[in-house]
C-alpha positions in Angstrom: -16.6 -2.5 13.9 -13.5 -2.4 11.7 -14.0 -2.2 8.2 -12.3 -5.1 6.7 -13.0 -4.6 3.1 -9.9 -4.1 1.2 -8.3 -0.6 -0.1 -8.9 1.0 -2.9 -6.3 0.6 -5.5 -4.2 3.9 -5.6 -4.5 5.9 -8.7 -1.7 8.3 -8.1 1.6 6.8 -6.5 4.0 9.5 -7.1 4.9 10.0 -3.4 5.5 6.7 -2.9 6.9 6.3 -6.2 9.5 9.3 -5.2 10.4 7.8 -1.7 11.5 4.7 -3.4 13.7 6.5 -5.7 11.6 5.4 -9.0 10.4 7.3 -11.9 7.7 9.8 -11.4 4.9 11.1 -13.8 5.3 14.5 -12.4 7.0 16.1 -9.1 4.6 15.2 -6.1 4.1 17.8 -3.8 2.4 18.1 -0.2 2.4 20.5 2.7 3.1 19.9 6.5 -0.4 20.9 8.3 -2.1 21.1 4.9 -5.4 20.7 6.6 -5.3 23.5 9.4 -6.4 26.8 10.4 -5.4 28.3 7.0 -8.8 27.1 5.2 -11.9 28.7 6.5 -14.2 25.3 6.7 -11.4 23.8 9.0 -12.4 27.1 11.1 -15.8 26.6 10.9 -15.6 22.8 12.2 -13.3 24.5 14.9 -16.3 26.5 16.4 -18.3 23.2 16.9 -15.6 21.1 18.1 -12.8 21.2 20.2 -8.9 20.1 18.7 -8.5 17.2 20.7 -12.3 16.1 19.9 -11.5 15.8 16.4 -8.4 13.7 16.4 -10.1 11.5 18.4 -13.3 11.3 16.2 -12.5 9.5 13.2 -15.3 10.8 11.1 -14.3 14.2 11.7 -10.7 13.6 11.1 -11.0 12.5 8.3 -13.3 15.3 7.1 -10.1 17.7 8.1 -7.8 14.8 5.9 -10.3 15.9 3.0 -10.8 19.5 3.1 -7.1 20.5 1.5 -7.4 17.2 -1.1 -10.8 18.9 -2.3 -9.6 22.7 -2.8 -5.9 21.5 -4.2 -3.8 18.6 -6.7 -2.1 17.9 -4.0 -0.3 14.0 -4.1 -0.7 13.0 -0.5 -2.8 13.5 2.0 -1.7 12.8 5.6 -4.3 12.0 8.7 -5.1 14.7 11.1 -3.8 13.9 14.4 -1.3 15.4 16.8 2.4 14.5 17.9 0.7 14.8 21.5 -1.9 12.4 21.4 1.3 10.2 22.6 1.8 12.5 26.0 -2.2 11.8 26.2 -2.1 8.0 25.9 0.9 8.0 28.6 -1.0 9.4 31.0 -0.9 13.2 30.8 -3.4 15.9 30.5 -2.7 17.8 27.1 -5.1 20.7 26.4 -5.3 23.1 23.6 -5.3 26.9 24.3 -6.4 29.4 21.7 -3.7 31.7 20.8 -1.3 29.6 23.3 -1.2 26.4 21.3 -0.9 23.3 23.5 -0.1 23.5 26.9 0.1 20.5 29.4 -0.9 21.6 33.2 1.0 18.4 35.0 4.4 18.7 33.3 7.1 15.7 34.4 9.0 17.8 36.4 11.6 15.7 38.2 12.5 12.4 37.2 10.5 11.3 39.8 7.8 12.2 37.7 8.1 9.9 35.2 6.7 7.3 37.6 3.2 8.9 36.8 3.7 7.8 32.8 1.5 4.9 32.0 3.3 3.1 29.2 1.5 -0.4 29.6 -1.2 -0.5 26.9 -0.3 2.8 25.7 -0.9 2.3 21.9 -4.6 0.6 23.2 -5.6 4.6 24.0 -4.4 5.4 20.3 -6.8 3.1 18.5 -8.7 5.7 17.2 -5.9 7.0 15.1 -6.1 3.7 13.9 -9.3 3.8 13.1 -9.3 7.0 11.5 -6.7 6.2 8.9 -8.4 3.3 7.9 -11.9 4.8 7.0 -9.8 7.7 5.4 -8.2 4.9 2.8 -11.5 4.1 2.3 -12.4 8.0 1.8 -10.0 8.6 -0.5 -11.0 6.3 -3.1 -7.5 5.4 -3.7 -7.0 9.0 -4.9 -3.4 10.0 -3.4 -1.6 8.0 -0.6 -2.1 8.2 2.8 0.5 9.3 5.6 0.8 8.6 8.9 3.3 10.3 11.4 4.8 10.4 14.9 6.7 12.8 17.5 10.2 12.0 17.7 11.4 11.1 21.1 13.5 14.2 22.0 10.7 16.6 20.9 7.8 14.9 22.7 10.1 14.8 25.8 10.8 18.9 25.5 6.9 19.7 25.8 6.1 17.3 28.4 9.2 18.6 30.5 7.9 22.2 29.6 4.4 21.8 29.8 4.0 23.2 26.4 5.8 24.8 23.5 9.1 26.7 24.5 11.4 29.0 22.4 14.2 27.8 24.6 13.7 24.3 25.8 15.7 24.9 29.1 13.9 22.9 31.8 14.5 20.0 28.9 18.4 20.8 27.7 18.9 20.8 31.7 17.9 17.0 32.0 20.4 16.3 29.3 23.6 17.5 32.2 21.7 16.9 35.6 19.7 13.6 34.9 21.3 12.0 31.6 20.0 8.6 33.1 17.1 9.2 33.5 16.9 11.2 30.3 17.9 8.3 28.8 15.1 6.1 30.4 12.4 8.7 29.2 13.8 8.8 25.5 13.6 5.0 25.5 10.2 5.1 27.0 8.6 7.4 24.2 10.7 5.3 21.8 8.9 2.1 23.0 5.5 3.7 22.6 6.3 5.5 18.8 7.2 2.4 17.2 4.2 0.1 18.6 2.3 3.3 17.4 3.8 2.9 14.3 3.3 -0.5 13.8 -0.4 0.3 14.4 -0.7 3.0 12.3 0.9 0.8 9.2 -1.7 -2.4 10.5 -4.7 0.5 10.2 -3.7 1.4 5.9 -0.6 4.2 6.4 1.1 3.9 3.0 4.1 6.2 4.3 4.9 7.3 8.1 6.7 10.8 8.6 8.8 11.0 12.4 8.7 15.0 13.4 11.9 15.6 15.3 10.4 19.2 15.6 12.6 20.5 18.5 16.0 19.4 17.1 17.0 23.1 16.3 17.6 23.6 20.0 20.6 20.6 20.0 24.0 21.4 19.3 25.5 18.8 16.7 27.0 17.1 19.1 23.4 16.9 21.5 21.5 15.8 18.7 24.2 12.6 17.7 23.6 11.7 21.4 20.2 12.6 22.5 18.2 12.3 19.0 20.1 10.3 16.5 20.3 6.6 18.5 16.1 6.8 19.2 15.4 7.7 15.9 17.7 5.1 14.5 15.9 2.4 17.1 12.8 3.9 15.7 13.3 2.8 12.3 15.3 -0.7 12.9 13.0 -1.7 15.5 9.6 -0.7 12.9 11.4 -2.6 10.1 12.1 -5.7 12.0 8.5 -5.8 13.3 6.9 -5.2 9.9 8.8 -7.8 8.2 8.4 -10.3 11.0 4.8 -9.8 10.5 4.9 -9.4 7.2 3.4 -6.0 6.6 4.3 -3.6 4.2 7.3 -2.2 4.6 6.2 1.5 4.3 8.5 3.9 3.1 9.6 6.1 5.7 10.4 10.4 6.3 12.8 11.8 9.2 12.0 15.3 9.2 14.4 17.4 12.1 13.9 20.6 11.5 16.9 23.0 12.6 19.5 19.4 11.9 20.8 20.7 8.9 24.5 20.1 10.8 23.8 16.6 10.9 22.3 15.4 7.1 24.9 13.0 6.5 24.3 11.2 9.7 20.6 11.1 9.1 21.1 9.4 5.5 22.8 7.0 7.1 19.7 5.9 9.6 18.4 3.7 7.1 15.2 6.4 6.1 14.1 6.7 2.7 13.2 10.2 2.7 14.8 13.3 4.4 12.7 16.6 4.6 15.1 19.8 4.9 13.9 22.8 6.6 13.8 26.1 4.4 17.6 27.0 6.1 19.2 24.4 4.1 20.2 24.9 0.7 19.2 21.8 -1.8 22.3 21.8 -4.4 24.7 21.6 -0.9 21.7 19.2 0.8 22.2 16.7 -2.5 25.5 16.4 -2.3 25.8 15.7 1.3 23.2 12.4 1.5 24.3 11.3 -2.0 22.2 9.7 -4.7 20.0 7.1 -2.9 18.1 8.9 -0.8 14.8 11.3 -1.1 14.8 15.2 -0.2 11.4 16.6 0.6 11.0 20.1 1.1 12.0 23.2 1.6 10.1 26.5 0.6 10.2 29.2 3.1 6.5 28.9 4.5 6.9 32.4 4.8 7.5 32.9 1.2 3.7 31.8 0.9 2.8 35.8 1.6 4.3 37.0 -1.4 2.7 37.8 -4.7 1.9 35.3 -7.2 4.5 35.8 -9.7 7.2 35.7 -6.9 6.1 33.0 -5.0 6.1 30.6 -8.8 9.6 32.1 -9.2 11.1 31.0 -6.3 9.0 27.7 -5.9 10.0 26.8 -9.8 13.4 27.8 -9.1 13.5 25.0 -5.6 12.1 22.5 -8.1 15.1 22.8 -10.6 17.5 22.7 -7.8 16.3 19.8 -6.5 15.0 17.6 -10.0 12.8 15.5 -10.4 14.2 12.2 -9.1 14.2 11.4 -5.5 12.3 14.7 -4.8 8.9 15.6 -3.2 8.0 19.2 -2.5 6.8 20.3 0.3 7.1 23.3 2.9 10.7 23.7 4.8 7.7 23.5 8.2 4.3 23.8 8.8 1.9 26.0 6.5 1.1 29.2 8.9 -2.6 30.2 9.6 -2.8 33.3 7.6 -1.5 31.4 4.5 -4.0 32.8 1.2 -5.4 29.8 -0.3 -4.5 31.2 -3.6 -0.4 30.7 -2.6 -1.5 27.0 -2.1 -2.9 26.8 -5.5 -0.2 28.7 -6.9 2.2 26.3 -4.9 1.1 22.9 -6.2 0.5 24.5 -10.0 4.3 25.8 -10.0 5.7 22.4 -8.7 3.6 20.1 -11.3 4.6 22.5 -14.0 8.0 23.3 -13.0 9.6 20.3 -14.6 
């Protein structure tokens, strides 16, 4: 049964405040994977239930949502899913290996292959992320916003190509020369199936939607303007004309492509509100490039997180000041790493609320 009882009202709208480019009570601040391996009770759930289990169980995803807003001022929380649950719901196996990560036993390896995909209906196997997000708007007591998120097309195609995660992407970068057609097909494909997951994920109570183009640090500039840029572009146009057609909220949106750096300029110009930099790109020269009317999230080193306290509130104070306190939200430069001490998590979110 959905719950059909409206929202709570939101008591702290600095993210969304920041994404809009308004004026902010203090600098919001959030971390990629903020619930994860990193706190112990998300390893204790772990040993009852498998990874895949809990995405698709909305009460425990949304306990996983909770654990880092209970421990931490943090000013968003995001639901707990995976970019892979879109592989699952077009038809392939995806399976979670301890101390592999994810690896998928069927890859698509031919374009042949891609006759097995089952796009038809393919958001109607998602529903449960859906489902999740709402009850956790109703969890959160209007607490901090909620974000959704989504693989981007190129990086969902690399792992099911590989069958998993790969330090080289070669099997993928090979379609890109020896079946661009086809490549093309695929990318539209996944495209197709993001932005109905989208829509579905805004319909469920996502104030904010965040696309991971995780894999585009294996494109050359010139790959990723052809094989990343034009999907995520369709991505947003094609979201923002079905919103408003429907008269949804028009959500702010985040394009995070981590390794794109080349390419931030072109990415201003895609029409989303917020770009997260990855920790190689330096904020002052970041600034200057996508101008005035457009949000930076990011970019601490998550490996800067293992360094003592005093060292780690240097440097994050020090990323604050570069950035300022208008059109900024803080964040990681990628995904918090499983040894991570809490106590750099509550050093993090102290140093960025008192940094300015």
């Amino acid at each position: 049964m959905k719950d059909t009882k409206p929202f709570p009202v939101l008591k702290n709208d600095n993210l969304l405040r920041a994404a809009r480019g308004e004026v902010v009570d203090r600098v919001p601040v959030w971390v990629m994977r903020q619930a994860g391996r990193y706190l112990p009770e998300f390893q204790e759930l772990r040993k009852q239930h498998d990874f895949f289990t809990v995405c698709r169980t909305p009460e425990l995803a949304c306990e996983v949502t909770m654990q880092p807003l209970r421990r931490f001022d943090l000013d968003a929380s995001i639901i707990f899913s995976d970019i892979l649950v879109i592989p699952q719901a077009l038809g392939l196996t995806v399976e979670m290996h301890a101390g592999v990560g994810p690896v998928l036993p069927q890859p698509i390896n031919t374009p042949e292959d891609l006759k097995r995909l089952t796009p038809d209906g393919a958001v109607s196997r998602l529903t449960y992320v859906g489902d999740a997000i709402t009850m956790m708007r109703h969890k959160l007591e209007g607490k901090v916003p909620l974000i959704g998120f989504t693989g981007a097309p190129w990086t969902l195609m690399g792992y099911m190509i590989e069958g998993g995660g790969s330090k080289t992407m070669s099997k993928s970068k090979a379609w890109l020369t020896d079946h661009p057609e086809d490549t093309r097909l695929f990318l539209n494909l996944l495209t197709d199936a993001i932005v109905d997951y989208l829509e579905m994920q805004v319909k469920a109570g996502a104030q904010m939607l965040q696309v991971f183009e995780s894999s585009a640090e294996h494109l050359t500039k010139e790959q990723f303007l052809l094989w990343a840029v034009p999907y995520l572009r369709r991505i947003r146009d094609e979201l923002v004309d079905r919103l408003t057609k429907k008269a949804l909220p028009l959500v702010p949106m985040t394009l995070f492509a981590k390794g794109a750096g080349h390419s931030l300029k072109e990415q201003s110009e895609l029409g989303y509100d917020v770009i997260a930099l990855d920790w190689t790109v330096d904020p002052i020269e970041a600034r200057a490039t996508v101008g005035p009317n457009i949000t930076l999230m990011g970019n601490l080193d998550p490996q800067d997180m293992y360094r003592e306290a005093d060292e780690l509130r240097t440097l994050t104070t020090e990323m604050v000041h570069k950035f300022g306190k208008s059109r900024y939200i803080a964040n990681l430069g990628h995904g918090i790493t499983p040894q991570t001490p809490i106590t750099s998590m509550e050093v993090l979110v102290e140093a960025v609320h008192k940094a300015l």
